[in-house]
Backbone as CSV, one residue per row, in Angstrom:
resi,resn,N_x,N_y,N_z,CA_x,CA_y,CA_z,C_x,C_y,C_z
1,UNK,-19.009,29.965,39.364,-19.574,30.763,38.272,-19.322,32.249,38.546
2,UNK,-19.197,33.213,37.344,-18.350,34.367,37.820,-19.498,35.154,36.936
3,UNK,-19.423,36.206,37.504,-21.022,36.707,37.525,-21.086,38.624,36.684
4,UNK,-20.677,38.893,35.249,-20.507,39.812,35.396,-21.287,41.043,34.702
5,UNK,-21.994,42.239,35.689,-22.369,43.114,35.331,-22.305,44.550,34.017
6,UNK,-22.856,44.329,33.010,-22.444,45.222,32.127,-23.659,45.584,31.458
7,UNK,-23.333,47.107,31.168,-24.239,47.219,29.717,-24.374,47.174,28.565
8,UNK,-24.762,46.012,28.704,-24.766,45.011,27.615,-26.127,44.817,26.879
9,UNK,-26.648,44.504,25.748,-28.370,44.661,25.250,-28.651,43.151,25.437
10,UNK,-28.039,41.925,25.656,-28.340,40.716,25.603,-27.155,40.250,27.186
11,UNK,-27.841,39.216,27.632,-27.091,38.513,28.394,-26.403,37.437,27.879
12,UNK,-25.127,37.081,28.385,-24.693,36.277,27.268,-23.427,34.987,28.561
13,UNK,-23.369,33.747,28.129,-22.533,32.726,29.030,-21.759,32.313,27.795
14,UNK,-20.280,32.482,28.846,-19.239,31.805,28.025,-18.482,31.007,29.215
15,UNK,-17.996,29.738,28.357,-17.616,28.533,29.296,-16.054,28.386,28.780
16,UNK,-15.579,29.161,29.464,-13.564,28.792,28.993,-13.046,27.608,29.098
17,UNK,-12.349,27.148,27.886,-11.620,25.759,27.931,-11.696,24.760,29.224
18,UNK,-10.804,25.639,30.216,-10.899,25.158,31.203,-11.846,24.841,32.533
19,UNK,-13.498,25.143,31.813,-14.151,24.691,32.217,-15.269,25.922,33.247
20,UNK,-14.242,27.280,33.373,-15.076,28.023,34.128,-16.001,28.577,33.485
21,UNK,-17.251,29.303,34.328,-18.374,29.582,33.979,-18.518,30.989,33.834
22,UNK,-18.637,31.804,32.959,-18.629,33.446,33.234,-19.822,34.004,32.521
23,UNK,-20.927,34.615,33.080,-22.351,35.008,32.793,-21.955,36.591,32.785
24,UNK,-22.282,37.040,31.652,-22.437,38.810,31.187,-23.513,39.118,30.860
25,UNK,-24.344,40.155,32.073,-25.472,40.274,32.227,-25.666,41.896,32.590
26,UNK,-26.819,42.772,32.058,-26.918,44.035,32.163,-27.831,44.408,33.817
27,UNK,-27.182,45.325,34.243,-27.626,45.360,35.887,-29.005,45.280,35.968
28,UNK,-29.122,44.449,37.133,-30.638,43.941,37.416,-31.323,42.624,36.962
29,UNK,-30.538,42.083,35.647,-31.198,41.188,35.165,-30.853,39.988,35.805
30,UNK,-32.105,39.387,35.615,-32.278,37.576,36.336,-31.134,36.609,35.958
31,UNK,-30.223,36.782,36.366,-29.042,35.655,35.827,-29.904,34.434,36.548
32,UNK,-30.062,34.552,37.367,-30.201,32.603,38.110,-31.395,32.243,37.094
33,UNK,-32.629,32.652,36.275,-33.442,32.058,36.071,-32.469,31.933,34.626
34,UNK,-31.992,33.167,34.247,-31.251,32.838,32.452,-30.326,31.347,32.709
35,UNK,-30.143,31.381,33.556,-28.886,30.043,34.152,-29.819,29.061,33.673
36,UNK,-30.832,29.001,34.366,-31.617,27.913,34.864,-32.300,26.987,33.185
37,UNK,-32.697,28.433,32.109,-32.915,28.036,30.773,-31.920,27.458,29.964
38,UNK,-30.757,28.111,30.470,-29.244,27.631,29.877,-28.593,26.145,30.076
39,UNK,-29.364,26.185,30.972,-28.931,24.825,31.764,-28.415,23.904,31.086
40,UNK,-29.250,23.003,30.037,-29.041,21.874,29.224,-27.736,22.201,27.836
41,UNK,-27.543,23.252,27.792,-27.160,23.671,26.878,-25.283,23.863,27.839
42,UNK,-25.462,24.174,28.877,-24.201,24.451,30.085,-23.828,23.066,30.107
43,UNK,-24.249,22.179,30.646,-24.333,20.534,30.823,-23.340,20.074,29.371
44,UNK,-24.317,20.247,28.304,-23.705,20.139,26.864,-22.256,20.448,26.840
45,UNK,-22.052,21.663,26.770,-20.573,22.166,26.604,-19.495,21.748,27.610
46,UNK,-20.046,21.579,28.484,-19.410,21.136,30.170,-18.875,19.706,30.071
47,UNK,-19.992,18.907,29.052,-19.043,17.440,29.117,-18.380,17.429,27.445
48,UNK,-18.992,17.878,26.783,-17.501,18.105,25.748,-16.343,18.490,26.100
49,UNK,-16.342,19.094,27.170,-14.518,19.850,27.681,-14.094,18.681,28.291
50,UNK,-14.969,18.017,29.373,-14.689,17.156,29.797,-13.947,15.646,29.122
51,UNK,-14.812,15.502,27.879,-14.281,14.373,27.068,-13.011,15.315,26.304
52,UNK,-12.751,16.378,26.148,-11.705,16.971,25.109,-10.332,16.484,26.284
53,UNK,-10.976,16.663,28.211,-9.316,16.673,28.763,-8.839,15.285,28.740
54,UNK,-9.758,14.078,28.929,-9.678,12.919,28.883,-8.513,12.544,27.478
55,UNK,-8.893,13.384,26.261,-8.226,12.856,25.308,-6.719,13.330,25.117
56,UNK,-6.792,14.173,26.015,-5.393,14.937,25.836,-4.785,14.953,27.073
57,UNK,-4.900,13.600,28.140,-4.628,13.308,29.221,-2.792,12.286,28.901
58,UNK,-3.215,11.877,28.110,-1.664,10.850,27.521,-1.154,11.178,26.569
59,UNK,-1.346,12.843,26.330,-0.604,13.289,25.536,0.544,14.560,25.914
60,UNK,0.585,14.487,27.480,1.211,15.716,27.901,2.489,15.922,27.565
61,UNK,3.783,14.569,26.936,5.189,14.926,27.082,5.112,14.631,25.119
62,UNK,4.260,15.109,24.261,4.192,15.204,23.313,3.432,16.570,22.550
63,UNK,4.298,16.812,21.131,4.330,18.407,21.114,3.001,18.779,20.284
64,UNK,2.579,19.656,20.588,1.446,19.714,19.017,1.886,20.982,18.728
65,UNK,1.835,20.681,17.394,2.680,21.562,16.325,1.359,21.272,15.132
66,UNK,0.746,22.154,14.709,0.142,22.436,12.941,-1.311,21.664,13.458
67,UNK,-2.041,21.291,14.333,-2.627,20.872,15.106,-2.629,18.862,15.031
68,UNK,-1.439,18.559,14.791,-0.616,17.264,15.084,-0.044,17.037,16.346
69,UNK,-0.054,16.089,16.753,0.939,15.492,18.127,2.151,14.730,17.182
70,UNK,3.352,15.454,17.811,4.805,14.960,17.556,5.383,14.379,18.468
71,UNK,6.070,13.130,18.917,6.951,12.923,19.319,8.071,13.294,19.776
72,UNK,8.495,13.780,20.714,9.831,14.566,20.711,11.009,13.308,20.992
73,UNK,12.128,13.523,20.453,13.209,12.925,20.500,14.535,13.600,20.406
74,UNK,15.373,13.147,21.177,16.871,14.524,21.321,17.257,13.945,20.316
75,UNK,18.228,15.195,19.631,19.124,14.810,18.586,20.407,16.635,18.607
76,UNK,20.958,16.231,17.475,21.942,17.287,17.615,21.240,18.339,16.752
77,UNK,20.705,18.301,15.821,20.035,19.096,14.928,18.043,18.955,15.025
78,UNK,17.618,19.825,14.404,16.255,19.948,14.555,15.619,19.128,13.519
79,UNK,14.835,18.269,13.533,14.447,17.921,12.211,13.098,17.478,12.606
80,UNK,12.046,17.260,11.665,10.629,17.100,11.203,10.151,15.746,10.465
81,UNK,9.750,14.760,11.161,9.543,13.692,10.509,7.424,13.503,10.200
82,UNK,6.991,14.626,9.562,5.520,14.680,9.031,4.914,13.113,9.277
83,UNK,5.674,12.315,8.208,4.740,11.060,8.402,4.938,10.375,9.589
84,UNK,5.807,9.943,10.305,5.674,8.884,11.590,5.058,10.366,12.516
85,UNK,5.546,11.335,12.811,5.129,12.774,13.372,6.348,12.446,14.847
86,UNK,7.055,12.617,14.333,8.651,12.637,15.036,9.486,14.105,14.894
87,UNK,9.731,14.294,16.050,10.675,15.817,15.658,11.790,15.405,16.757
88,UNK,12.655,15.507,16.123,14.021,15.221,16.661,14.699,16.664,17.166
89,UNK,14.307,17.036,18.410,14.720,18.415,18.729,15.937,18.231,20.005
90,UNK,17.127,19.381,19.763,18.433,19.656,20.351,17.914,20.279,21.866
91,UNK,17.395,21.097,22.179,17.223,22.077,23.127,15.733,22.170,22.773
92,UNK,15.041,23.005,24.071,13.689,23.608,24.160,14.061,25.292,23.465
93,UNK,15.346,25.832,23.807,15.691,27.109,23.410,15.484,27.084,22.088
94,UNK,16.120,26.140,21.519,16.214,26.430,19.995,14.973,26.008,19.534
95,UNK,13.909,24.887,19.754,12.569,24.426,19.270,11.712,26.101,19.263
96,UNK,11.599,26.950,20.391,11.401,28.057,20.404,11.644,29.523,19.789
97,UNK,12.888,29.427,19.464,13.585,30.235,18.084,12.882,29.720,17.068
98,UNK,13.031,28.352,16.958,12.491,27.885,15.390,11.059,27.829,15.199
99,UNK,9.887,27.829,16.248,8.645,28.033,15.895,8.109,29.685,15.664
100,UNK,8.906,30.425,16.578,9.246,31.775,16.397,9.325,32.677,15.519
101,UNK,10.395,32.288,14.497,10.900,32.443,13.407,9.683,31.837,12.274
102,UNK,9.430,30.578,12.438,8.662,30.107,11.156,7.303,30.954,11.531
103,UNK,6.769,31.039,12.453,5.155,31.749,12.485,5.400,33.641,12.044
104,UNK,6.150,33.931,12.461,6.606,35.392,11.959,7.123,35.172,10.629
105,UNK,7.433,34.065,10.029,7.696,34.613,8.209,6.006,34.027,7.583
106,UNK,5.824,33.036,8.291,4.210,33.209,7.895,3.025,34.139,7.567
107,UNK,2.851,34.732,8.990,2.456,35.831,9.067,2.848,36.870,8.567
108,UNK,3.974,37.569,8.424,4.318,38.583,7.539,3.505,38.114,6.426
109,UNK,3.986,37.132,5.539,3.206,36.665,4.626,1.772,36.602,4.074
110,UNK,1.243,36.043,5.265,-0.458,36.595,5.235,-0.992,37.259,5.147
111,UNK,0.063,38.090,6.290,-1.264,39.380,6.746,-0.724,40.426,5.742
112,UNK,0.262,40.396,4.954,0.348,41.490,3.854,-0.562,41.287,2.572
113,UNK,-0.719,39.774,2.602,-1.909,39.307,1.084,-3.239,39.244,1.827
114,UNK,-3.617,39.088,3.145,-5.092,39.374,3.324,-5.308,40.459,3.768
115,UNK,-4.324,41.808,4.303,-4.780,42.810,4.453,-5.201,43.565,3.092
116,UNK,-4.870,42.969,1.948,-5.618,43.570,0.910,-6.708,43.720,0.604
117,UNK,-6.822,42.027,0.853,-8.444,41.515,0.657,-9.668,41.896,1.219
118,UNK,-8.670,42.426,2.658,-9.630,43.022,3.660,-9.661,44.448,3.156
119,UNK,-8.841,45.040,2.557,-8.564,46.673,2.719,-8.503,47.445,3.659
120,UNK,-7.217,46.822,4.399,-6.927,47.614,5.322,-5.512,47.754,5.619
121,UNK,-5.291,48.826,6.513,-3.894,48.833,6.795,-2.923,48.127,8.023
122,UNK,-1.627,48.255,7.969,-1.469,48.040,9.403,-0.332,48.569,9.434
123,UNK,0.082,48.765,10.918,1.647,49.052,11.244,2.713,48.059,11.491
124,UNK,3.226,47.309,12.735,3.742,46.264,12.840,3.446,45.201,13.650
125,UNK,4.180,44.175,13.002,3.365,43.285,13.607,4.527,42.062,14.781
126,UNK,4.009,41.738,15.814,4.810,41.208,16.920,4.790,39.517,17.420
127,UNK,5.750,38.948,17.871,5.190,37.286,17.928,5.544,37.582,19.326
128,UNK,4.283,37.419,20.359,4.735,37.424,21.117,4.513,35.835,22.102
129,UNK,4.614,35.818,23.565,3.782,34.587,24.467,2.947,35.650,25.120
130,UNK,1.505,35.148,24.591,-0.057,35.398,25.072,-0.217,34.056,26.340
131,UNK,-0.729,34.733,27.241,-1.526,33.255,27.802,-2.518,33.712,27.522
132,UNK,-3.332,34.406,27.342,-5.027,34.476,27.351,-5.318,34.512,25.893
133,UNK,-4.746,35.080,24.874,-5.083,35.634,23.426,-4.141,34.598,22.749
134,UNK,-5.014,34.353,21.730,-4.317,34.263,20.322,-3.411,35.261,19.422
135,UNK,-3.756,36.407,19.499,-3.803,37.635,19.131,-4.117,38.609,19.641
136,UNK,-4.164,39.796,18.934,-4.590,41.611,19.380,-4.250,42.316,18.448
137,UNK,-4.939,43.134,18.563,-4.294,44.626,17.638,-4.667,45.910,18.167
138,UNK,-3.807,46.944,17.895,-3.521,48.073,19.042,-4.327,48.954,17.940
139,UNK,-4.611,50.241,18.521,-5.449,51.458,18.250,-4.617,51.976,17.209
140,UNK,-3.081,51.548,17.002,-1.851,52.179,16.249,-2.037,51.336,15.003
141,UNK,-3.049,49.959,15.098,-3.021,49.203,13.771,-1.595,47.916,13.976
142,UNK,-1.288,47.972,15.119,-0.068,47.075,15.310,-1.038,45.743,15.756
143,UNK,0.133,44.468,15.177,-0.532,43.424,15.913,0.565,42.498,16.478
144,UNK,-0.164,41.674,17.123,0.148,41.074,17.925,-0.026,39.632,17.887
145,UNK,0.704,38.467,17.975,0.490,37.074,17.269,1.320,36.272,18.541
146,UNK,0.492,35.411,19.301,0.882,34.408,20.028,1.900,33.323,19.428
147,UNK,3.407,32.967,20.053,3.814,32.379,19.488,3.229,31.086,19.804
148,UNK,2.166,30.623,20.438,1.638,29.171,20.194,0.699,29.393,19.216
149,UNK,-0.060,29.878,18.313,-0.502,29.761,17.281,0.410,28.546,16.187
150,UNK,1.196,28.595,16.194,1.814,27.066,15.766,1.149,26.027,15.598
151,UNK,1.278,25.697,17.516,-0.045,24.508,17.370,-0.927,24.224,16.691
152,UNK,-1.594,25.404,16.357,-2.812,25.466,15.753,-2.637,24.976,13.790
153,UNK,-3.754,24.111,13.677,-3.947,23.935,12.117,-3.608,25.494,11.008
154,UNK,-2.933,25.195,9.972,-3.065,26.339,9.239,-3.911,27.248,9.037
155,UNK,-5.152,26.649,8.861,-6.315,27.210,8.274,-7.421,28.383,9.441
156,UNK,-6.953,27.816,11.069,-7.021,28.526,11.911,-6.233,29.627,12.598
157,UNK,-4.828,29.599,11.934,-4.019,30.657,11.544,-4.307,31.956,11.271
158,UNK,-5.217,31.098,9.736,-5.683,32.536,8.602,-6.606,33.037,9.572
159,UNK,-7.476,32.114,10.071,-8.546,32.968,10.548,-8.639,33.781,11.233
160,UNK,-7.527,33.595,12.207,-6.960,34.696,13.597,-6.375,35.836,12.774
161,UNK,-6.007,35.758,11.635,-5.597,37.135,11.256,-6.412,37.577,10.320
162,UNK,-7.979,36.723,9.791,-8.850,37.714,9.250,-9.222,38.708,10.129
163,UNK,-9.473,37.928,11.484,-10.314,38.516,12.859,-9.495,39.830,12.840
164,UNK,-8.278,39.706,13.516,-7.646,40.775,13.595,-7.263,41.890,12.548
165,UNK,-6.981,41.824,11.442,-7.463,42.401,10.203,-8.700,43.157,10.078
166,UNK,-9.729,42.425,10.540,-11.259,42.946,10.288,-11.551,43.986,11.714
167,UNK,-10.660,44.007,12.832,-10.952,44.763,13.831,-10.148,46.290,13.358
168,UNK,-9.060,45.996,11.924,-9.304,47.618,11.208,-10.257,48.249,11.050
169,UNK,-11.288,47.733,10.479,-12.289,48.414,10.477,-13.848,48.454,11.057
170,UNK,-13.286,47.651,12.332,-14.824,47.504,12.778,-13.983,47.014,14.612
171,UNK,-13.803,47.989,15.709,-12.695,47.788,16.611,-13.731,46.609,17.547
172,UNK,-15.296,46.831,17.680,-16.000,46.108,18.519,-16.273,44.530,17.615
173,UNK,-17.234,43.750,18.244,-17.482,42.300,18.105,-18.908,42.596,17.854
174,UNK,-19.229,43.817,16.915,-20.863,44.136,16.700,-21.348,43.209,15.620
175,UNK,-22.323,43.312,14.843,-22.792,42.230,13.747,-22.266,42.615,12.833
176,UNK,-21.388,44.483,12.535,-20.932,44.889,11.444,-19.733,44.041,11.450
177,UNK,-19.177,43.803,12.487,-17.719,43.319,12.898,-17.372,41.603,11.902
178,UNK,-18.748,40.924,12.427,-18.630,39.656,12.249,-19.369,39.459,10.857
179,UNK,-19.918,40.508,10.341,-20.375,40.232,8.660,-18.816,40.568,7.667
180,UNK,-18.276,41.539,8.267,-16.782,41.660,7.825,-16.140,40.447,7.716
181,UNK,-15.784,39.705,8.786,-15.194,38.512,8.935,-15.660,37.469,8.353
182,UNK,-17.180,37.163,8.454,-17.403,36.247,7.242,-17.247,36.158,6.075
183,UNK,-17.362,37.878,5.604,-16.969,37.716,3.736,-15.492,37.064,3.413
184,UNK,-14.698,37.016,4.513,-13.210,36.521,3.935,-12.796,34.973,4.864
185,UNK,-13.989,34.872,5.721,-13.768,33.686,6.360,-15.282,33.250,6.604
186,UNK,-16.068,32.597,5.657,-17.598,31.993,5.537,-17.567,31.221,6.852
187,UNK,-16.653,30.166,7.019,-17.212,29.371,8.311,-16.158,29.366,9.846
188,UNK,-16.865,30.866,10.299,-15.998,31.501,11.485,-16.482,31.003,12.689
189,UNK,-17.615,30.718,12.248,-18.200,29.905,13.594,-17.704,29.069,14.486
190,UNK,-17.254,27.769,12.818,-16.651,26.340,13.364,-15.205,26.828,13.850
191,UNK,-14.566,27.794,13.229,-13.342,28.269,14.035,-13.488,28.656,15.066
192,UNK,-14.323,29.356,15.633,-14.004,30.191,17.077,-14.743,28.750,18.001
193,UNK,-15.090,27.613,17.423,-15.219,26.458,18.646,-13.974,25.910,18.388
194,UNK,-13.238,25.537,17.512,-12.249,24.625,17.715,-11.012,25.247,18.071
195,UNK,-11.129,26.988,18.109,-9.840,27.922,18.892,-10.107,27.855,20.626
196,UNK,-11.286,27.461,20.857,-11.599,26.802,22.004,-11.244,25.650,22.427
197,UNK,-11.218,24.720,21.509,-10.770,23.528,22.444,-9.112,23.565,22.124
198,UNK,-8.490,24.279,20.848,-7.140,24.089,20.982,-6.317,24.584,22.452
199,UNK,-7.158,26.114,22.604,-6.868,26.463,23.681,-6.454,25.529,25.181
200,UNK,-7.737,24.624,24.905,-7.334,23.624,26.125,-6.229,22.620,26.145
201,UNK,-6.352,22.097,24.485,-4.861,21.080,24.244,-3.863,22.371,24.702
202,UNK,-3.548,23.462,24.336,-2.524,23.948,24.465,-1.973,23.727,26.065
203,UNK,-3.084,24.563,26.729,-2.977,24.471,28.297,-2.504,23.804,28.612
204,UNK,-2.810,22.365,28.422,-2.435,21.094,28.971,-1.672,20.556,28.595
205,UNK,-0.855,20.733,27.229,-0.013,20.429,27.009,1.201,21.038,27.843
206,UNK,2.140,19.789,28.395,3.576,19.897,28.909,4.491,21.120,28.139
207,UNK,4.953,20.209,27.097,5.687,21.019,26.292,5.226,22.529,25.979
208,UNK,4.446,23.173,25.283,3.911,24.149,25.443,3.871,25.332,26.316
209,UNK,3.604,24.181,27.563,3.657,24.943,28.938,5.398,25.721,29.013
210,UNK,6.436,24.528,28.863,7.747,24.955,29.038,8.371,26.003,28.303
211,UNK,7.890,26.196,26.685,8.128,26.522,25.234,7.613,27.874,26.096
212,UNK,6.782,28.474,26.787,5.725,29.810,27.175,6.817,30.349,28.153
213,UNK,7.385,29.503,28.840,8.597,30.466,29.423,9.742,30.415,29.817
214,UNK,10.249,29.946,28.109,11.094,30.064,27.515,11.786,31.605,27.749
């Protein structure tokens, strides 16, 4: 458990995908007894991760793409089989160009029709490989887009770029921050748990792993 000091007005535990424990607490305050209330609630989240690695234990040499597991199979050309969920891919180089390419014409796409919605601006925007983030956005209004966001369902897409969108005008994670984000995304909640457990399919996923350093 990783133990960290800040001034902060609330103490607060977050449990990363992968299971570690990190307590943010303002100097002086009782972490072991806040632990101790937390407890059942630590336990809780601790064996949901647990049942999430179990399920994604026989899925390591298979791709998740749109938050689907694909099949990979060599072929000479790239192709997409949705219903059996077959992708017939040439190279890891080129599977990587091509998720690359499709999440950057996406995004352009989005974030020019929801930065309206939001009213805000931006400068440019980048696909890069995050290991820790989904995203970012710089003080310049530039952003920044993990090329494994792929993986991820569409609809958790949008949401990573309301978030980032909404840190135009609100740079902290205050209540102004997250009333912003709800007017254009009502149920942000259930997103920021299931950008949690994708996080962990991602991790653990093989392919993924290779696709990152590319």
């Amino acid at each position: 458990m990783e133990i960290i000091r800040r001034r902060v007005k609330y103490p607060r535990i977050e449990i990363k995908p992968e299971g570690k424990i990190k307590v943010i607490a303002p100097p002086g305050y009782d972490v072991s007894g806040f632990v101790k209330r937390k407890q059942a609630w630590i336990d809780k989240k601790l064996k949901e991760i647990s049942g999430l690695k179990r399920q994604v234990e026989n899925k390591d040499d298979k791709f998740l793409l749109n938050g689907s597991y694909y099949e990979l199979k060599a072929g000479s050309a790239l192709e997409i089989d949705s219903i059996r969920n077959i992708m017939v891919m040439p190279e890891l180089t080129e599977l990587h160009s091509w998720i690359k390419e499709k999440l950057r014409e996406e995004v352009s796409y989005k974030v020019k029709y929801i930065s309206r919605l939001v009213d805000v601006n931006y400068s440019k925007i980048y696909i890069k490989r995050q290991k820790t983030r989904w995203a970012s956005c710089s003080g310049k209004g530039n952003l920044s887009f993990n090329v494994a966001m792929m993986a991820l369902p569409e609809t958790l897409r949008e949401y990573i770029i309301i978030h980032e969108l909404s840190h135009q005008l609100e740079r902290n994670h205050s209540k102004k921050f997250w009333k912003i984000v709800e007017q254009h995304y009502p149920n942000y909640k259930k997103a920021r748990e299931e950008l949690k457990q994708y996080s962990l399919m991602v991790a653990k996923n093989g392919i993924w792993n290779k696709l990152m350093e590319c």
